[in-house]
DRENDRENDREN-935471 format. One line per 8 residues: number of its first residue (from 1); their letters; for each residue x, y, z of N, C-alpha, C, O. Coordinates in steps of 0.2 Angstrom, whole numbers. Example, Ala and Ser with C-alpha at 12.3 -4.5 7.8 and 13.67 -1.06 7.14 Angstrom:
residues 2
1	AS	66:-28:39:62:-22:39:66:-16:39:71:-17:42; 64:-11:35:68:-5:36:64:0:39:67:6:40
end
This chain:
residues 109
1	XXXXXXXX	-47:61:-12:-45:55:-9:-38:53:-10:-36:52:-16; -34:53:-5:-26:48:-6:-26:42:-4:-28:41:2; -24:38:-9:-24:30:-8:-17:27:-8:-14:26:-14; -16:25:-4:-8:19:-3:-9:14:-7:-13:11:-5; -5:11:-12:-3:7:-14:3:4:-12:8:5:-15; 2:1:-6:9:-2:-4:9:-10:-4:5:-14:-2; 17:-13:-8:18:-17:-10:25:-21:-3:30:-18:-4; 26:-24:0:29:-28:5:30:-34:3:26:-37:-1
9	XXXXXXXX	37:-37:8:41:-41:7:45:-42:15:50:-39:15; 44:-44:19:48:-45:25:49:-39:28:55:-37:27; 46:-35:32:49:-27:32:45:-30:39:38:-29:38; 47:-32:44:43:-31:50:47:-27:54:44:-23:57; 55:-27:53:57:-22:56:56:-16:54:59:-12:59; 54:-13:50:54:-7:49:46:-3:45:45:3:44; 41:-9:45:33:-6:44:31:-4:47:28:1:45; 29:-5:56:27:0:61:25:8:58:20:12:58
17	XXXXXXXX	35:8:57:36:15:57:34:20:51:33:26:50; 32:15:48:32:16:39:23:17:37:21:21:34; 21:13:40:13:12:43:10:20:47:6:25:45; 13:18:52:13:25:55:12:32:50:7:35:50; 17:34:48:18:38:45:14:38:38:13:44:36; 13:36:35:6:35:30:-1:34:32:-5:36:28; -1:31:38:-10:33:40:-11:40:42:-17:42:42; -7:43:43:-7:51:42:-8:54:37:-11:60:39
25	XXXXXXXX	-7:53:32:-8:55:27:-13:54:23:-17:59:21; -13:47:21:-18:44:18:-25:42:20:-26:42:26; -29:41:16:-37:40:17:-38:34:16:-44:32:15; -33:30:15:-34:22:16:-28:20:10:-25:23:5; -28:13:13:-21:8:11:-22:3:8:-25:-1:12; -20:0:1:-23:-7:-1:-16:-10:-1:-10:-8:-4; -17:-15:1:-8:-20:0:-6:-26:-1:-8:-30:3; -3:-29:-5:0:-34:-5:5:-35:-3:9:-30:-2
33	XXXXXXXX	7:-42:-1:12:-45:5:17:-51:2:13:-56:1; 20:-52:2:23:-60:0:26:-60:8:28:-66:9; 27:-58:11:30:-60:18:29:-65:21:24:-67:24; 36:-69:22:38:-76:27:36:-75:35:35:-79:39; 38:-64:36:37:-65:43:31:-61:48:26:-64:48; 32:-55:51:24:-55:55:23:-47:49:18:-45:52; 24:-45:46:23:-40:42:17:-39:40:15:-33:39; 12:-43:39:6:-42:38:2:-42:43:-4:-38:44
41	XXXXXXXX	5:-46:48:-2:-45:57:-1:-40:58:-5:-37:62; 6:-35:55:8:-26:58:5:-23:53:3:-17:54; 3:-24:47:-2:-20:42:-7:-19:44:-11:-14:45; -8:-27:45:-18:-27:46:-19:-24:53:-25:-24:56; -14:-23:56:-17:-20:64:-20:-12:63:-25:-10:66; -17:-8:57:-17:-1:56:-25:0:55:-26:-3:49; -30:2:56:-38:4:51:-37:6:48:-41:5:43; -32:10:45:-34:14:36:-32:7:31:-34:7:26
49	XXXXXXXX	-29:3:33:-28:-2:29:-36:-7:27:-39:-11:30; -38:-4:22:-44:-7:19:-45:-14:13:-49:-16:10; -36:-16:14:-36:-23:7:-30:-24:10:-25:-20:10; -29:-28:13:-22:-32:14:-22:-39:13:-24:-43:18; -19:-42:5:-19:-49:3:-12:-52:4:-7:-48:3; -10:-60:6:-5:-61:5:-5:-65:-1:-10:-67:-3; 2:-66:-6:3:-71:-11:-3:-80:-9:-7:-84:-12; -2:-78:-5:-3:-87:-2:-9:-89:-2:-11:-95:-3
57	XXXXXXXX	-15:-80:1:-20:-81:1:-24:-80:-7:-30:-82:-9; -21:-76:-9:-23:-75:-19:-22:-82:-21:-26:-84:-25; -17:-85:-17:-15:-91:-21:-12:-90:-30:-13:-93:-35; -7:-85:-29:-4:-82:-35:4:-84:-33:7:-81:-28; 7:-88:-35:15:-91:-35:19:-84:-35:18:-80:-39; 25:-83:-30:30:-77:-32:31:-76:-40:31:-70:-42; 32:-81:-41:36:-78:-49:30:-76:-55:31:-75:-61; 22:-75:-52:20:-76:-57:16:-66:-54:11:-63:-56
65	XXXXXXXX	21:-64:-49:17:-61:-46:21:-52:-48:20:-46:-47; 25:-55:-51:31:-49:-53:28:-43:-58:30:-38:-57; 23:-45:-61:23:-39:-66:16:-37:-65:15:-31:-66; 10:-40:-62:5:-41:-61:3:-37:-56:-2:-33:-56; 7:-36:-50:5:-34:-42:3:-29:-42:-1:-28:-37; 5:-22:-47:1:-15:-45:-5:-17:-49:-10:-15:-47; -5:-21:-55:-11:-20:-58:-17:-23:-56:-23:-22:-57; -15:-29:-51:-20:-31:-46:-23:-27:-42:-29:-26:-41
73	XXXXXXXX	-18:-23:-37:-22:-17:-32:-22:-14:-36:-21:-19:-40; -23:-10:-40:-26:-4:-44:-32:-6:-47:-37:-3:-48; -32:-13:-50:-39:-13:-52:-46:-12:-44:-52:-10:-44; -42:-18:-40:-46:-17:-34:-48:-10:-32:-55:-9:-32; -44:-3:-29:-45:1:-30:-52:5:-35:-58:7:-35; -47:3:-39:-54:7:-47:-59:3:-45:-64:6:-47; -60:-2:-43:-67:-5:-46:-72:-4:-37:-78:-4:-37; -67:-2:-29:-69:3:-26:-72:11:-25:-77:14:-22
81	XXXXXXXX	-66:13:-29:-67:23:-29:-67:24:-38:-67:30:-39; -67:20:-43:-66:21:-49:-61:27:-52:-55:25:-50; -61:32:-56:-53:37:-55:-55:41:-52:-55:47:-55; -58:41:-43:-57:49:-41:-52:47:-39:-50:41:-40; -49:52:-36:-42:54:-29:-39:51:-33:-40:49:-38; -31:52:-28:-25:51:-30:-21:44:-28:-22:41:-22; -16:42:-31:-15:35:-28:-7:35:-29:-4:35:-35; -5:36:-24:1:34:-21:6:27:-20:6:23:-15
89	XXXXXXXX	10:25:-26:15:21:-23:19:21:-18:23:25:-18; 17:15:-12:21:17:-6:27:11:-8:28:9:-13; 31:9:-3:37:3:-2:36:2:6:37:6:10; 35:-3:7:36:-6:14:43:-4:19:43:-5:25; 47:-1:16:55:0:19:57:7:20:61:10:24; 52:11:13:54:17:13:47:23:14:41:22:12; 50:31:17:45:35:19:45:39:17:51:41:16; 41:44:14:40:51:10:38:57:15:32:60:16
97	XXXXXXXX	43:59:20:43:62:24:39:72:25:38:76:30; 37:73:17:37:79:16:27:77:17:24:72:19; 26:83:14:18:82:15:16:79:8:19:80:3; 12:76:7:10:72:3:2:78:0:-2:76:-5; 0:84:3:-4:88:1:-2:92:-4:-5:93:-9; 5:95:0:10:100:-5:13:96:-9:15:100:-14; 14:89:-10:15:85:-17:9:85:-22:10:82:-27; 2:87:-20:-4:86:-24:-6:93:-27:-9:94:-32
105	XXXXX	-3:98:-23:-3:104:-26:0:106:-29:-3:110:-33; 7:104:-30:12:106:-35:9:101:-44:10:102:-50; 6:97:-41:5:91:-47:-1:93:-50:-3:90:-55; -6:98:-47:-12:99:-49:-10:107:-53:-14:109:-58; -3:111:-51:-2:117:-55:-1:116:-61:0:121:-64
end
């Protein structure tokens, strides 16, 4: 299983594409959002997205959210699929354009 850990902050112009390009690949997506603008109504539109939380709805303050944030999705995950598959940090802005299988191959030699 590959799993998205994707982390966002105002990226409405540019997650479509970013979304797009990882539901391709991956087998579902968990995310947190601090976003002011529609970036989350553009996440949660995608079906592979299986956790999509904002700060506001955790009710966890920006500054207290800094070191915290992968270890919150990652526990969600683990406590979903425990340590099968593979988990991917993604970026809301940025794409990993190559195959992300041939990245599991190389990492499995």
């Amino acid at each position: 299983m590959k799993i998205g850990l994707l982390l966002t902050k105002n990226e409405e112009d540019v997650i479509e594409e970013v979304m797009r390009e990882y539901c391709n690949q991956l087998d579902t997506i968990f995310c947190l959002d601090s976003s002011t603008d529609k970036t989350t109504e553009i996440i949660r539109s995608f079906n592979k997205v299986e956790y999509c939380a904002t700060e506001q709805e955790l009710g966890i303050k920006k500054e207290e959210l800094k070191d915290g944030v992968r270890q919150l999705l990652l526990s969600r995950i683990q406590n979903k699929y425990g340590y099968d598959g593979w988990i991917f940090p993604i970026q809301g802005d940025e794409i990993y354009y190559g195959s992300l299988d041939d990245l599991l191959s190389y990492a499995q030699d």
